[in-house]
Structure formats: C-alpha cells, structure tokens
C-alpha positions, 0 to 999 in steps of 0.5 A: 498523516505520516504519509509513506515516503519511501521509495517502492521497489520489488524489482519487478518492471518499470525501472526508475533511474538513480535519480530518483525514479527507481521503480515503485511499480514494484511496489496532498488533497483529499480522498475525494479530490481532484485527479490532479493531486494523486496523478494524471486522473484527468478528463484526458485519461482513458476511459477505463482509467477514469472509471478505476480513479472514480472507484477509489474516490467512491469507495467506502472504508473503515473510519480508522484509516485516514486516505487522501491522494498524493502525487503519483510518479510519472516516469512509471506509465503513461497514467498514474494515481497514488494515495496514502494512508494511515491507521489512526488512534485519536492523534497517533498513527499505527501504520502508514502506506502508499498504493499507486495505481498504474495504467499503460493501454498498450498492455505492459509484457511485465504486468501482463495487463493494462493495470499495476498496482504498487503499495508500500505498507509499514508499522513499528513493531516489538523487537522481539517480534521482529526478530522472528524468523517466520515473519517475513512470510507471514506478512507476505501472506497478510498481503495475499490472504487480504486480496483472497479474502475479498474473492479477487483475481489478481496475477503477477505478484512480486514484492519484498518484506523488510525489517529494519531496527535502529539502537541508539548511542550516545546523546540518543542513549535514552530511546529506546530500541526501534524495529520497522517493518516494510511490505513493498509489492505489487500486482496486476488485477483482473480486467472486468466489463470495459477493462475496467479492474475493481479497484475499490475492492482492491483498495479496501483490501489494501486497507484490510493489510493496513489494519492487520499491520497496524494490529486493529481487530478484523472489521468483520466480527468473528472472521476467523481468517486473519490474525492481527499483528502481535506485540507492536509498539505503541502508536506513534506520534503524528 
C-alpha cells in the first residue's frame, strides 16, 4: 500500500511544533488489529473511544480499497487511532489517504466536542485538469457531499485543497510531467447514545471521498450525486 506520508495540517487546533508534531488535527498491522498499531485504542481508553475504534475495525467497505491501521500521532489528544488507505486496481494504486480519529474527554474549545476527525487524501491527476481553476472547490465539495450523502452531522469543518506539479529537466527529461492533488481536513461528529459518534459511517464516507478521487464508479448503481474525477493519470506503481 502507498500509505499517505505526509503531514496533515489545515490549521485549525491542535498545533504541533517544527519538530514534526505540526497539527494533523487539522487534518503497519491490519484493519482488524490490534489498538496498539493505529494508536492508544487499548483496554484503557475510555469507553465511547473504544466503542468508536471497534466501529472502524467492523466496518464494512468496498473490495477496491485496501485499509489497515498506522500509527497514530501522539501529542494530538490524549486518545488517538489513524488508518491508511489505498484504492486498489490489481498491483497499482489510484489513490491513497489517512484518516486519524482523535479523542479528548475534556471537550476541545476548537472542535467543539470530544472527537476529531483528521484525513489527508491524494490522487495523480492530468495536468490539464489540475489546472482548472474550479477544482479546489469541487474537491472540497467532494468531501462535504461524501458526508451528506450518508445523512451525517458533522460541525467545525476546516481543511485546504492543494495542487501541486513536478516537470522534469535533465537526466529526468524523459518523465513525463506530474500533477497531485492533496485534500487535507478535518471535522467533528456528532455524539450519539453514550457519546459515541458513528464512525464506521464516517469511514465509509471517507472511503466514498477516496473512490471519487481515485475516478472509481459510485458504489451505489445510478447515485446521481457524485461525479467521479476526470482525466486522471493512470495508476501508479505500488
């Protein structure tokens, strides 16, 4: 899996400092691991933390996207799990994310709950279609519409889309050009019985984001509501 190394920042809560804790707040073992691998998920943790971790693990998703735990940050909230993603076609991924799922009993004043959800989500794209000025919106509004889509309640969203290209010179010459794009975001969900927020919808909209970037057909036969990425660069070797 290309797991989705980057750092997650929107700038919004939960600063890390220069030495590599900068905030993905703002933003190997298996899906079904242990806590340990994707953060402090233990027997210690809180109960409605545990209840959301054991969510993720059980939840159900598309066969085309490959999800295991990571580890999560530490210096974020006092209970953390992350896990990475990738749409898969045979070898080659199409996309790749993180979503880390942050937990702070005391209530967070920028969150404006007890949970936070963080992803990062990337995919190649045509460099024509990178340089359409409306993209960055209609990203974010991939990202929104996912959540909508799934009829959940969420506050406090914040997040940046970023494109980025690479043209190479020299000994490189031959490569042809390459454009990325990069949602980074997060948000808080809604607390439901026990305090418990429904992360395995959550997730699987997050994986619904993933599928869209990655240009995958809707899972849901004629869902009219979303449009699938255009003009993408082809998958990229795993």
């Amino acid at each position: 899996m290309a797991a989705a190394q980057g750092r997650l920042s929107d700038g919004a809560g939960g600063m890390d400092d220069a030495k590599g804790t900068e905030e993905e707040a703002r933003h190997k073992g298996s899906h079904h691991g242990s806590g340990g691998n994707g953060g402090n998920g233990g027997s210690t943790a809180p109960p409605a933390f545990a209840a959301a971790v054991e969510a993720l693990r059980a939840a159900r998703l598309r066969p085309q996207i490959e999800v295991e735990a990571t580890r999560a940050p530490q210096r974020l909230a006092p209970h953390a799990y992350a896990l990475e993603a990738a749409v898969v076609d045979g070898d080659e991924d199409l996309a790749d994310g993180r979503l880390v799922l942050l937990h702070d009993p005391a209530g967070h004043d920028a969150w404006h709950g007890t949970f936070r959800l963080v992803t990062l989500v990337r995919a190649e794209l045509e460099p024509e279609m990178a340089a359409d000025p409306l993209l960055p919106d209609v990203c974010w509004s991939w990202l929104t519409g996912a959540l909508q889509a799934r009829g959940l309640t969420y506050g406090e969203p914040s997040g940046t889309v970023t494109r980025a290209s690479s043209h190479y010179f020299g000994g490189l010459s031959a490569r042809p050009s390459a454009s990325q794009i990069e949602i980074r975001a997060s948000w808080t969900p809604r607390e439901g019985l026990g305090g418990v927020p429904d992360t395995a919808a959550h997730l699987s909209s997050w994986c619904d984001l993933l599928a869209q970037v990655a240009g995958l057909p809707p899972a849901a036969a004629g869902d009219a509501s979303v449009v699938t990425l255009p003009q993408r660069r082809g998958p990229q070797s795993r």
